[in-house]
C-alpha positions in Angstrom: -7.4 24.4 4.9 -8.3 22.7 8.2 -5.8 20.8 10.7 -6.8 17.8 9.2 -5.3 18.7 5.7 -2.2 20.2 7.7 -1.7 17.0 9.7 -2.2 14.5 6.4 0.5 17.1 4.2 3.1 16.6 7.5 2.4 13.0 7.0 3.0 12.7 4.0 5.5 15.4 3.3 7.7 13.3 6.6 6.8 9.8 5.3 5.2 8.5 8.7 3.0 6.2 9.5 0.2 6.0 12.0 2.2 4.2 14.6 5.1 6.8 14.6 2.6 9.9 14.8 1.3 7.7 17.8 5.0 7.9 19.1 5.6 11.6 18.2 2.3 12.2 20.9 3.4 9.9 23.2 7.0 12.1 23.6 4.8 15.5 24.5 3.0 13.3 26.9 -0.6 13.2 24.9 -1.8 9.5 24.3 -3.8 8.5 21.8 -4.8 5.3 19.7 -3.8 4.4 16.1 -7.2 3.9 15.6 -8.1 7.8 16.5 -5.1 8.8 14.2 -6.7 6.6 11.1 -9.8 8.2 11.9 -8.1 12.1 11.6 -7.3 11.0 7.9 -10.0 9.8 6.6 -12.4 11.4 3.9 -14.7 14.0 5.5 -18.2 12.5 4.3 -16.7 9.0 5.6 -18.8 8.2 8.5 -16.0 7.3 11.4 -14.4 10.6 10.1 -12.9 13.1 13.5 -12.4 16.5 12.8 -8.6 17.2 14.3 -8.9 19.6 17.0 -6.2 22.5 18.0 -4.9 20.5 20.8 -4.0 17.5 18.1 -1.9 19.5 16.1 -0.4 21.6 18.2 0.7 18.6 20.5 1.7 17.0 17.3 4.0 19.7 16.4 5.3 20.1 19.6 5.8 16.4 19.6 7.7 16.6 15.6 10.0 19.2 17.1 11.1 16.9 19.7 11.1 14.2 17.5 13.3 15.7 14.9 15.6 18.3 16.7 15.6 16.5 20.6 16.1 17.8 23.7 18.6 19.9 25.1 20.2 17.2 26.2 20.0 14.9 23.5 20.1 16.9 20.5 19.5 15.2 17.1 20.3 16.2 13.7 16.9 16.3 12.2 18.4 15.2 8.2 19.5 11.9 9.7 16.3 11.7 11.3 14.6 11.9 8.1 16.9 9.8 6.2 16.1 6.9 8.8 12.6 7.3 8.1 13.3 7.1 4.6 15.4 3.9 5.5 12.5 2.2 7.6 10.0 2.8 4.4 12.5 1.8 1.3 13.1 -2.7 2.5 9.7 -2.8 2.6 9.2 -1.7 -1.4 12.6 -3.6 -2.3 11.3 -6.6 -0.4 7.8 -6.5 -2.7 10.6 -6.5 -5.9 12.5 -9.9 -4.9 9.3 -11.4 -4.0 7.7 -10.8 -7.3 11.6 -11.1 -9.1 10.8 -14.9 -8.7 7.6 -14.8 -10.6 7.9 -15.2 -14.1 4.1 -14.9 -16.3 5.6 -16.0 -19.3 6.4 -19.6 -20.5 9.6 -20.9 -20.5 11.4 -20.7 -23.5 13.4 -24.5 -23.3 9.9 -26.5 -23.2 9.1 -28.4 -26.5 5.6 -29.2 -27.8 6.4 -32.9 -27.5 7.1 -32.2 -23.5 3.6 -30.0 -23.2 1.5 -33.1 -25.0 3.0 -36.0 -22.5 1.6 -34.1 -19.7 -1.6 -33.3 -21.4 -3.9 -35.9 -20.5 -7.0 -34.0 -21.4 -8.1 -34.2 -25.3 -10.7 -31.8 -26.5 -11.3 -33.8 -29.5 -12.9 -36.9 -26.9 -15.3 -34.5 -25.3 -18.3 -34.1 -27.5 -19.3 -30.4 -28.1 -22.9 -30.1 -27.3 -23.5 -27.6 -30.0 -21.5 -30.1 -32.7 -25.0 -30.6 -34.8 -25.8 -27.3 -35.6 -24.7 -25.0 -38.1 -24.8 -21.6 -37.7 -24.8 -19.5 -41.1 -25.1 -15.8 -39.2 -28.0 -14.6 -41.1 -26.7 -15.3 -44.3 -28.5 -17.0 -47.4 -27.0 -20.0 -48.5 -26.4 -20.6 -51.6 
């Protein structure tokens, strides 16, 4: 197991996304670019793949610790830190469910047939097929 597998399980595991591991660096002083942190998870025969270095994870779990815990002076409780996170992530699938709650793929049940054929101004029976003269017996004999 390589940092890279450690640093994708404490993303996942934490439920963060690539602009809070951005922010956990940025509170141990280390700066570096969402782009480099997509580029730490990517598949290892991808070709924009980084191997994650020492320095990476260990300033990214210095940076977690401070994250989760806080200073000395501004301790945190870190369950209420990880219940926010869980917070930030859950609107986001609730908002996919109202905006597909609207959608409805099946037709309305109080719609007659005689309200379908007013709107209907296509006929199929005007258009002329252009295979209408043949007759196709599928390889059998006729009789």
């Amino acid at each position: 197991m390589n940092n890279n597998d450690i640093l994708k399980k404490l993303r996942v595991a934490l439920q963060l996304r690539d602009d809070q591991i951005v922010e956990i660096l940025e509170l141990v002083d280390f700066r570096i670019s969402k782009a480099e942190v997509g580029s730490l998870f990517r598949n290892e025969d991808h070709p924009k793949y980084v191997e994650c270095g020492d320095q990476i994870l260990r300033n990214f779990l210095n940076g977690l610790v401070i994250h989760l815990r806080g200073t000395k002076e501004d301790p945190k409780n870190p369950t209420e830190v990880l219940t926010s996170n869980k917070a930030e992530v859950k609107p986001f699938k609730e908002q996919k469910k109202t905006e597909n709650k609207g959608k409805s793929y099946a037709k309305p049940a109080n719609k007659s047939a005689a309200d379908n054929k007013k709107k209907s101004t296509f006929n199929k029976k005007d258009l002329a097929h252009p295979l209408a003269g043949i007759k196709f017996n599928n390889g059998k004999k006729s009789k």
